[in-house]
ZAMARGU-4260 file (C-alpha; in steps of 0.2 Angstrom, whole numbers, plus 5000, padded with zeros to 4 digits):
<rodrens>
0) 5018/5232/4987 | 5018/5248/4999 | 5002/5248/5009 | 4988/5258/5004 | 4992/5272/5019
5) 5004/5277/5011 | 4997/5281/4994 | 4986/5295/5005 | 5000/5303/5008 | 5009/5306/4992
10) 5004/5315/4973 | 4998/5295/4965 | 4983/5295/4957 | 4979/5277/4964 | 4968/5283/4976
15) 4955/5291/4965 | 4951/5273/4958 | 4943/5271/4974 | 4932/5287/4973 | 4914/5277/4970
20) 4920/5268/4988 | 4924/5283/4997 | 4909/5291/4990 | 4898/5278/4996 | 4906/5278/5013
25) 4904/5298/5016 | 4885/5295/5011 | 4883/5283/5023 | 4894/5293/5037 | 4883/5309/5032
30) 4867/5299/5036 | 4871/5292/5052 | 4877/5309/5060 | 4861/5317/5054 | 4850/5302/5062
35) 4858/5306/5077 | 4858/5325/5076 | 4838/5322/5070 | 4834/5312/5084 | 4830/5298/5076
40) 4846/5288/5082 | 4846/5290/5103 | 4859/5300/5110 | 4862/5299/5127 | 4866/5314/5137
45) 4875/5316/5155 | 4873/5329/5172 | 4891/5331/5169 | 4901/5339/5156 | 4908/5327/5144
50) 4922/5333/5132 | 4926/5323/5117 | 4944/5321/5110 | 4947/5313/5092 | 4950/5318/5074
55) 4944/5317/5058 | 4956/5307/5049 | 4963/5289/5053 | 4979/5284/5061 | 4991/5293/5076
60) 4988/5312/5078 | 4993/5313/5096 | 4978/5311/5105 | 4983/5302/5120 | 4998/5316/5125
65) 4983/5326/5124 | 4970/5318/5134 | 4985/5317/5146 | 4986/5335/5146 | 4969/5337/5147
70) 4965/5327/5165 | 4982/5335/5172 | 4975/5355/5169 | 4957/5350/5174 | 4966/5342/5189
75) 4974/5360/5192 | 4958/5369/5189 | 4952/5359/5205 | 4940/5344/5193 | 4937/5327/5196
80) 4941/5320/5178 | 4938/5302/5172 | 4942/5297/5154 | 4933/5284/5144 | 4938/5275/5128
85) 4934/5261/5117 | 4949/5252/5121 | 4957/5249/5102 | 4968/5236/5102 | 4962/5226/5116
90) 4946/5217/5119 | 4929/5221/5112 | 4921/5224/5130 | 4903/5225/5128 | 4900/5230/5145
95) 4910/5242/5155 | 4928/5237/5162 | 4938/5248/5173 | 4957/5250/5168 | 4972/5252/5181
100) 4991/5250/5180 | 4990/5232/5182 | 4977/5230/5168 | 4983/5221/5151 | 4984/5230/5137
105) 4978/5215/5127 | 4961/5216/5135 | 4960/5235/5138 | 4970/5243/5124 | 4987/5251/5126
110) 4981/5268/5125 | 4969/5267/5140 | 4981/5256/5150 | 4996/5272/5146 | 4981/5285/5153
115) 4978/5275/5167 | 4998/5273/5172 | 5000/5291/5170 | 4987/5300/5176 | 4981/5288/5190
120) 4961/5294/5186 | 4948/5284/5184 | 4947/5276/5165 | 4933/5263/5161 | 4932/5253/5141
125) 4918/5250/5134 | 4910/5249/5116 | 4899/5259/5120 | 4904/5275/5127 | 4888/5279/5136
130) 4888/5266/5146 | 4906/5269/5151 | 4899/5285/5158 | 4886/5277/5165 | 4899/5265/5176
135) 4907/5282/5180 | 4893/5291/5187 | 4888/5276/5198 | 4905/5277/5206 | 4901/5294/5209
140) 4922/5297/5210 | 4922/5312/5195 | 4913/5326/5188 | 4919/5329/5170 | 4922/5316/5157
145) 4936/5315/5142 | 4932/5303/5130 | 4947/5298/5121 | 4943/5294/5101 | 4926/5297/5104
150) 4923/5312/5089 | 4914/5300/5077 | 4904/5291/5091 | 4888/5300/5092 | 4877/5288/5103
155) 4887/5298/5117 | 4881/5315/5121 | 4895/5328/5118 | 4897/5346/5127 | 4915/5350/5123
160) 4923/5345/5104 | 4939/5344/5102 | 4948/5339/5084 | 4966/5334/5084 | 4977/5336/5067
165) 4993/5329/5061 | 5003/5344/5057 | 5014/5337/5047 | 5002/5325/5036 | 4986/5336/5041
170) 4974/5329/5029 | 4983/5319/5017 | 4974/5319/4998 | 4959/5325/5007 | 4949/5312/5002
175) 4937/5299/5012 | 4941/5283/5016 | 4945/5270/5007 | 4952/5283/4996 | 4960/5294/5007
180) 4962/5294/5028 | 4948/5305/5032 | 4933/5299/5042 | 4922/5313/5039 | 4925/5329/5028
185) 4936/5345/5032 | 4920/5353/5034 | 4916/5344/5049 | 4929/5354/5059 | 4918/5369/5059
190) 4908/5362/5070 | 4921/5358/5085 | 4924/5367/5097 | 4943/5367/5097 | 4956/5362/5085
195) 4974/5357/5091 | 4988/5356/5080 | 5002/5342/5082 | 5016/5352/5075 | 5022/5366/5066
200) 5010/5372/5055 | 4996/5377/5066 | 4983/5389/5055 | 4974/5404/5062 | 4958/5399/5072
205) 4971/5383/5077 | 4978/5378/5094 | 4997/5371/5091 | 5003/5355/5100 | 5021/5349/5103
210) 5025/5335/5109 | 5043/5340/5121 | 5053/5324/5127 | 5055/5320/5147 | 5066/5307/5153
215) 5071/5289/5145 | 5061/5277/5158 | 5069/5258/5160 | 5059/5245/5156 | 5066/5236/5170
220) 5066/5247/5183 | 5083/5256/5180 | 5085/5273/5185 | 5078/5285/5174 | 5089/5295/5160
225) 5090/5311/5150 | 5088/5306/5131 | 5103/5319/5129 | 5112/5305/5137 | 5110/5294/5119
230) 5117/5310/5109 | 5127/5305/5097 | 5124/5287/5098 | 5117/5274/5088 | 5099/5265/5093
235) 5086/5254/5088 | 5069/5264/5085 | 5054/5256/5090 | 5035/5263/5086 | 5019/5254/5083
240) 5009/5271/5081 | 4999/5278/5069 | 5014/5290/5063 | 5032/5282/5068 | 5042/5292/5057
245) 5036/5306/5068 | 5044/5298/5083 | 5062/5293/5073 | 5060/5310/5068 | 5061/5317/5084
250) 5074/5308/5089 | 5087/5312/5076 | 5082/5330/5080 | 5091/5326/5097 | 5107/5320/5090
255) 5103/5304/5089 | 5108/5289/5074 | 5091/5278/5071 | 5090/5258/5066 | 5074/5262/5064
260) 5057/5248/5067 | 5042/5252/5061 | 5027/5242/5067 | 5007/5244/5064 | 4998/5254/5076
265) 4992/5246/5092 | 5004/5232/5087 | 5003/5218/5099 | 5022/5213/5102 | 5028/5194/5107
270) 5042/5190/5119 | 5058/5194/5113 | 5050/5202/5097 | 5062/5217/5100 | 5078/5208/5107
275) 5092/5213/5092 | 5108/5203/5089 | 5118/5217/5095 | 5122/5227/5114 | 5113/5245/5106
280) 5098/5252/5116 | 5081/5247/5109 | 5070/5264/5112 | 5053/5264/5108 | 5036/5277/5115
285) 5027/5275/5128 | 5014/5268/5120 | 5024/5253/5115 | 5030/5252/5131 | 5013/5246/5140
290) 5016/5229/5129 | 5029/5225/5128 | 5033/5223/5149 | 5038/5202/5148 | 5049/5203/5135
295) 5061/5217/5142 | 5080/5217/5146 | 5091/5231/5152 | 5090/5238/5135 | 5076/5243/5133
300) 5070/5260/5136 | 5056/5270/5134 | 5053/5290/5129 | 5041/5300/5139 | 5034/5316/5132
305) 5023/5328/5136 | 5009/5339/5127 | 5014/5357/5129 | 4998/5366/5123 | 4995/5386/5120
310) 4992/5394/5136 | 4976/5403/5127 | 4970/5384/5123 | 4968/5382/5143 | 4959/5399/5146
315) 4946/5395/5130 | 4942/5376/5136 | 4940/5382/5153 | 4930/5396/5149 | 4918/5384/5139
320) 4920/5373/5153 | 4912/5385/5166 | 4898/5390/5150 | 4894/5372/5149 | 4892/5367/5170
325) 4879/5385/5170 | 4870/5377/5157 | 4867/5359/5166 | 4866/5368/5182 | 4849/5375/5175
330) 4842/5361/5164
</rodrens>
């Protein structure tokens, strides 16, 4: 039987049997954002500006290239940035941990682990994403925060929203959850601050968002290749992400023929989980990459991309960026 997932994407009226859950959990969504816009759930606010990256809908929209991209151009724009993240996939850490390239990504989640690797910037886990700010600020080492998948998590005081869309899947049937993949309704969008678009179809009042492939990196610490160099040449496909068609996808766009491996996002590979019974190259994202290090040959490969944004995306966040530090300046 095909996973629910994918019924949210298709024209099957099976998830509308689910209505009477998905209705309960938007209630109960709806109610926990206005106790905390009311005030009668504590928010906690920061000296600092904090910019919140996430998206409405579950499962792999490209928030990660993005936070990325985000710590790169604050860098340029002469920022301290720090990211903090709940750390899916690793741990539960109830108190704040700090994440760097020798971290595991079974106790820290992949996705931080791949920040931290490469961006080099402070990144602290936590549950709770105020007192992963909180471990920031005591260091003393940054003066903006990105939260990574932190849209939902109103405990932590937000200055800066930004929502991140599937271009190609955008909202699925539309409907909540268990129904449909959305966390919270369309309409929450229109109180963000910025949307971003990963793909093609990005609507007016939308920022798009490709994804443009760098360099196939060795798993074992061979010299870096050109994906072009697989052109026309047959490889295993790896991707435990929310989306991995999107990533076998992409590659057949560059002349490549995909064996292709789909896994569950966040997946946590064994040793030797992705040695096949043949010599082809096993390629796989970045993301996959981070846990996969013991089990490696000279096969394996990963594909490095990176966000490119439009450039009037930069000038808006910046702009609200300077608005926001002038506001705490005279609080």
């Amino acid at each position: 039987m095909k996973p629910l997932q994918s019924y949210w994407y298709s024209r099957s009226p099976l998830p509308w049997l689910l209505l009477p859950l998905a209705a309960l959990f938007g209630l109960l969504a709806a109610l926990r954002r206005y106790g905390y816009s009311k005030g009668y759930l504590a928010v906690k606010r920061f000296a600092l500006p904090v910019i919140v990256v996430g998206n409405i809908s579950v499962g792999g929209t490209g928030k990660t290239p993005l936070v990325i991209w985000l710590v790169e151009r604050l860098r340029q724009a002469g920022y301290r940035p720090a990211v903090v993240s709940r750390g899916y996939g690793g741990e539960p850490h109830m108190q704040p941990r700090a994440v760097n390239a020798q971290s595991s990504a079974q106790s820290v989640g992949d996705e931080p682990l791949l920040i931290a690797r490469r961006c080099g910037c402070p990144v602290v886990v936590c549950t709770d994403r105020a007192l992963a700010v909180e471990h920031l600020l005591a260091q003393g080492n940054c003066n903006v925060v990105v939260a990574d998948d932190g849209l939902q998590h109103y405990r932590l005081g937000r200055d800066i929203e930004i929502a991140v869309i599937d271009g190609e899947r955008r909202f699925g049937n539309g409907l909540l959850l268990p129904a449909g993949p959305l966390r919270e309704p369309q309409r929450r969008l229109k109180s963000v601050d910025l949307i971003v678009v990963n793909g093609q179809s990005a609507e007016p009042g939308e920022c798009a968002m490709q994804l443009e492939a760098r360099a196939l990196f060795s798993l074992t610490d061979q010299p870096q290749r050109p994906l072009a160099d697989y052109k026309g040449c047959t490889v295993h496909a790896v991707a435990g992400i929310g989306n991995p068609h999107r990533f076998f996808d992409d590659l057949r766009r560059h002349g490549l023929t995909v064996i292709e491996h789909p896994f569950p996002d966040h997946y946590a590979y064994t040793a030797g989980e992705l040695c096949f019974d043949d010599a082809l190259p096993v390629l796989m994202t970045e993301k996959d990459a981070v846990k996969y290090q013991h089990g490696a040959t000279e096969q394996h490969w990963f594909l490095a991309v990176d966000a490119v944004i439009d450039a009037s995306f930069s000038q808006r966040l910046l702009t609200r960026l300077a608005a926001v530090e002038k506001s705490l300046k005279e609080v």
